[in-house]
TIDRENGU-649515 format. One record per residue (C-alpha): y, z, x; residue number from 0. Coordinates in nm, 4 decimals, decimal comma, always signed. Each point is the difference from the previous one (the first is absolute). Layout:
Y|Z|X|NUM $
...
# end
This chain:
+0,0000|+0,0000|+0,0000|0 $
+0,3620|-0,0950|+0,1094|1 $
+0,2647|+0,2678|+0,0088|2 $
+0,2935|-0,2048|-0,1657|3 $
+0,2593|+0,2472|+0,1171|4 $
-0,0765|-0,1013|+0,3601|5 $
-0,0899|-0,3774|-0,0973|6 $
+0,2365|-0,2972|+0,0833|7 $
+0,0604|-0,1897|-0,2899|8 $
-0,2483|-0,2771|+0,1778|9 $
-0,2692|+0,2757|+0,0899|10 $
+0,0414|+0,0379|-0,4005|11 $
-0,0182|-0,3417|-0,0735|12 $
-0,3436|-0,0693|+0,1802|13 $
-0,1220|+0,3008|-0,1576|14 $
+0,0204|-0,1180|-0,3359|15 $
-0,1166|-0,3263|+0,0860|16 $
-0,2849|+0,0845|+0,1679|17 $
-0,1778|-0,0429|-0,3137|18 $
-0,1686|-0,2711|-0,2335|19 $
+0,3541|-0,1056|-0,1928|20 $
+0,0095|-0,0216|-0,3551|21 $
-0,1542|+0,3277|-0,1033|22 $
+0,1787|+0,2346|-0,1420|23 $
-0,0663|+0,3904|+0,1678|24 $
+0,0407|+0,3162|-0,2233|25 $
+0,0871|+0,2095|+0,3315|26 $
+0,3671|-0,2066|+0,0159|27 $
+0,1467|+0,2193|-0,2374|28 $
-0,0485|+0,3251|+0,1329|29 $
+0,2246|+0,0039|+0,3741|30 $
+0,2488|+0,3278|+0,0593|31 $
+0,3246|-0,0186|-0,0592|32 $
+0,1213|-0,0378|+0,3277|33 $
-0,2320|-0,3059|+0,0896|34 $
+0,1196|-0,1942|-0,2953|35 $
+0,3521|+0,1338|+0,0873|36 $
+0,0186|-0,0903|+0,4097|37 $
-0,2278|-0,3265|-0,0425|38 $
+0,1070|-0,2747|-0,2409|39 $
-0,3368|-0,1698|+0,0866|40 $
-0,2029|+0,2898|-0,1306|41 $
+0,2714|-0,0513|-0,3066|42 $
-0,0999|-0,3114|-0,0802|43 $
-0,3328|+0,0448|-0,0058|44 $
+0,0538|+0,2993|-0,2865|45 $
+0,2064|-0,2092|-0,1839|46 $
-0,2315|-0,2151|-0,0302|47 $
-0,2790|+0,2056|-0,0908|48 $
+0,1925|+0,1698|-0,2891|49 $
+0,0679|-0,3856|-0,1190|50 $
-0,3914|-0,0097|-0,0070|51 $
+0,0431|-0,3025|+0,2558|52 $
-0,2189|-0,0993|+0,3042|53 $
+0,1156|+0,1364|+0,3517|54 $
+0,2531|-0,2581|+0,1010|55 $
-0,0955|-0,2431|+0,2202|56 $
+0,0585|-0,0518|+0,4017|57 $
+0,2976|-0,2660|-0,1075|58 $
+0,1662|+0,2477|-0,2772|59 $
-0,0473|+0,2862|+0,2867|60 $
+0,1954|-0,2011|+0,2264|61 $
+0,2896|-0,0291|-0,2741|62 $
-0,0081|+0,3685|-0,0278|63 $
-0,0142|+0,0252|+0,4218|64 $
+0,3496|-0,2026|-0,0015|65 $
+0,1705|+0,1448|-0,2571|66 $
-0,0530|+0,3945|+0,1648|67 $
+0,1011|-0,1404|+0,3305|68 $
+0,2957|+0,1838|+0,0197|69 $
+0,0957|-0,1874|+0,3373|70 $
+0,1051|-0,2281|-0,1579|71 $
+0,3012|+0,0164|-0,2041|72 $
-0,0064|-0,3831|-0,1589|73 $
-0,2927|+0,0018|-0,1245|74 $
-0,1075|-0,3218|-0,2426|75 $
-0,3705|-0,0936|-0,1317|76 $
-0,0962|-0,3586|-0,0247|77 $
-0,3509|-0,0390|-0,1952|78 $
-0,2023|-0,2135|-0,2258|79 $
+0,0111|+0,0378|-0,3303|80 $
-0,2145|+0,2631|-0,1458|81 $
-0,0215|+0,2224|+0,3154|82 $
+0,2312|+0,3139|-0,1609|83 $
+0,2847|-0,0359|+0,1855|84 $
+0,2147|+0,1435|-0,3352|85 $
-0,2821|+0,2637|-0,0164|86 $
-0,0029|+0,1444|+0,3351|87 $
+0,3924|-0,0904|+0,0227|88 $
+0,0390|+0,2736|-0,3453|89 $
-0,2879|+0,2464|+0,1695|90 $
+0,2225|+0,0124|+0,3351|91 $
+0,2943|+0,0820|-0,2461|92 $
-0,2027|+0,2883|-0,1677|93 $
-0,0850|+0,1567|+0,3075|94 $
+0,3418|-0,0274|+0,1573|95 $
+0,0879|+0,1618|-0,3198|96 $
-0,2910|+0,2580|+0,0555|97 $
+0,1023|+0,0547|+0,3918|98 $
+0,3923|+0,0857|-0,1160|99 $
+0,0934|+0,0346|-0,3286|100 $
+0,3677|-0,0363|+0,0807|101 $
-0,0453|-0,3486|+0,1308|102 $
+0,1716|-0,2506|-0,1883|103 $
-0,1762|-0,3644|+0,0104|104 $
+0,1473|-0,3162|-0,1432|105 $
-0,2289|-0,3162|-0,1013|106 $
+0,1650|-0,3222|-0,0620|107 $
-0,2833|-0,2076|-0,1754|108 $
+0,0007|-0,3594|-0,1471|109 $
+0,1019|+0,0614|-0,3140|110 $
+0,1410|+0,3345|-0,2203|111 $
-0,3334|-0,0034|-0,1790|112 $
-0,1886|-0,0511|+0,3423|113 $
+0,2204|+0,3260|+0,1112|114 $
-0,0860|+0,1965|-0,3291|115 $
-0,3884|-0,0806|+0,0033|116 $
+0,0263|+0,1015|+0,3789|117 $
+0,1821|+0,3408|-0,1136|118 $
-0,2029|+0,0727|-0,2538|119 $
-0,3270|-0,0601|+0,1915|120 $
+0,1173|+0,2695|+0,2781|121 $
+0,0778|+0,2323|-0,2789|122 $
-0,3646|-0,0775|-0,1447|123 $
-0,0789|+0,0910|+0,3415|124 $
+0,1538|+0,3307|+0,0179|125 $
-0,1700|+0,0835|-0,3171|126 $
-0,3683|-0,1069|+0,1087|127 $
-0,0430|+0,1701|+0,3150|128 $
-0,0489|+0,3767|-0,0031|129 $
+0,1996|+0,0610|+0,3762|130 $
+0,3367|-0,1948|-0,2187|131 $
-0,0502|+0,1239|-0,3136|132 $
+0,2783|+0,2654|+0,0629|133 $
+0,2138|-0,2446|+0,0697|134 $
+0,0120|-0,1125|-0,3320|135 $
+0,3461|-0,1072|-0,1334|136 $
+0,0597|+0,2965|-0,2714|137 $
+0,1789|-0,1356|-0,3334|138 $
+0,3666|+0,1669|-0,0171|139 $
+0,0145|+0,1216|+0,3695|140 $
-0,0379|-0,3264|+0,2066|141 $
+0,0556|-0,3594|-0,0295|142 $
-0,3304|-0,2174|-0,1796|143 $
+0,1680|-0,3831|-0,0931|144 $
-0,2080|-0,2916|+0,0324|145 $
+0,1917|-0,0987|+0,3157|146 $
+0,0664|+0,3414|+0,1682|147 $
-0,1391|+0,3528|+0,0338|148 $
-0,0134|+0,3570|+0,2061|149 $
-0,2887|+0,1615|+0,0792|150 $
+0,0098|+0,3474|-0,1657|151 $
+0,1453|+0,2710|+0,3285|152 $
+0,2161|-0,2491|+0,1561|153 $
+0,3474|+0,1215|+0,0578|154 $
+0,2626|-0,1117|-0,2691|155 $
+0,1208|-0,3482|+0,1438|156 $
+0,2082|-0,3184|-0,1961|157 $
-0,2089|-0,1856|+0,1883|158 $
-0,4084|+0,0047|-0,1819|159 $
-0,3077|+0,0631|+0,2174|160 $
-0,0960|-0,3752|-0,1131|161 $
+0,2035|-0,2659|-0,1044|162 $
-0,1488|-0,3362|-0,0344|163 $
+0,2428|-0,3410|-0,1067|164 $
-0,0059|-0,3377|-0,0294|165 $
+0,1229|-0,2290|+0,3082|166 $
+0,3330|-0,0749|-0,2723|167 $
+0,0486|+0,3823|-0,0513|168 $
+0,3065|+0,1597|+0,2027|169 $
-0,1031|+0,3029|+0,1850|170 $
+0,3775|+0,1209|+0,1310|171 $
+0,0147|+0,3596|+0,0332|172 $
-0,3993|+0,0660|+0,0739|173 $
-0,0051|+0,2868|+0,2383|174 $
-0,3187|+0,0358|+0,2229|175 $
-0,0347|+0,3730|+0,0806|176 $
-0,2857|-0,0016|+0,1790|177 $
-0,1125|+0,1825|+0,3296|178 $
+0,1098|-0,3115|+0,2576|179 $
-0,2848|+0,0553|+0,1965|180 $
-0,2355|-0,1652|-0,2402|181 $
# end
């Protein structure tokens, strides 16, 4: 067994794919808090389980890989069509969300309803997964459109934890509090 909390993201990668793909295992929903927390691989690979989906495979890992790599700042995903790159793109945005609840992430999508479905998804997402359920907006105390949200302990902010728009959409005045080194 592979101590994730010591693992490199790659070390994690192999792990996972060490393995006939396709199947789905029961044991990928049950990882402590602070592996699913430090290693967005081991993420992914919960997320998926509680989606009842297959263990993603060596291509989708690689998505995943790039999007942690927090070397580098301009990051941008070119796939085929079909791979997940909205998917793991929304799961990266969860557990950014999960890592610091003050961070404040802005998605420019497509189209508005592109930007909604992705919003709505992530809150979906919040609501599935036992380590985010307490994030769960809360009706009355934080902000729960179609196009923007807070996760529920963030500090009070006009800017929302998530905020998704359409390519047309003006976004003057979004503030990104977030901790820089991220």
């Amino acid at each position: 067994m592979i101590n994730f909390l010591e693992a490199t993201p790659q070390e994690t990668v192999d792990y996972f794919t060490d393995c006939e793909w396709g199947l789905k295992y029961s044991d990928d929903k049950f990882f402590r808090d602070e592996e699913l927390e430090d290693n967005f691989i081991v993420f992914v690979t919960y997320a998926f389980a509680y989606q009842n989906l297959p263990r993603p495979s060596k291509a989708q890992y690689n998505i995943a890989l790039h999007l942690c790599d927090r070397n580098n700042m301009h990051r941008i995903v070119f796939a085929s069509r079909g791979l997940g790159k909205s998917l793991f793109s929304e799961l990266y945005v969860v557990w950014r969300l999960l890592n610091d609840p003050n961070e404040n992430i802005l998605i420019i999508s497509a189209s508005t309803q592109r930007a909604a479905n992705y919003t709505q998804f992530c809150k979906k997402m919040i609501g599935i997964l036992p380590i985010t359920q307490p994030m769960q907006p809360r009706h009355n105390k934080e902000r729960t459109s179609s196009t923007a949200f807070d996760v529920a302990g963030a500090r009070a902010s006009d800017s929302p934890s998530l905020y998704a728009v359409g390519i047309g959409t003006a976004v003057t005045g979004f503030r990104r509090h977030a901790n820089s080194s991220r």
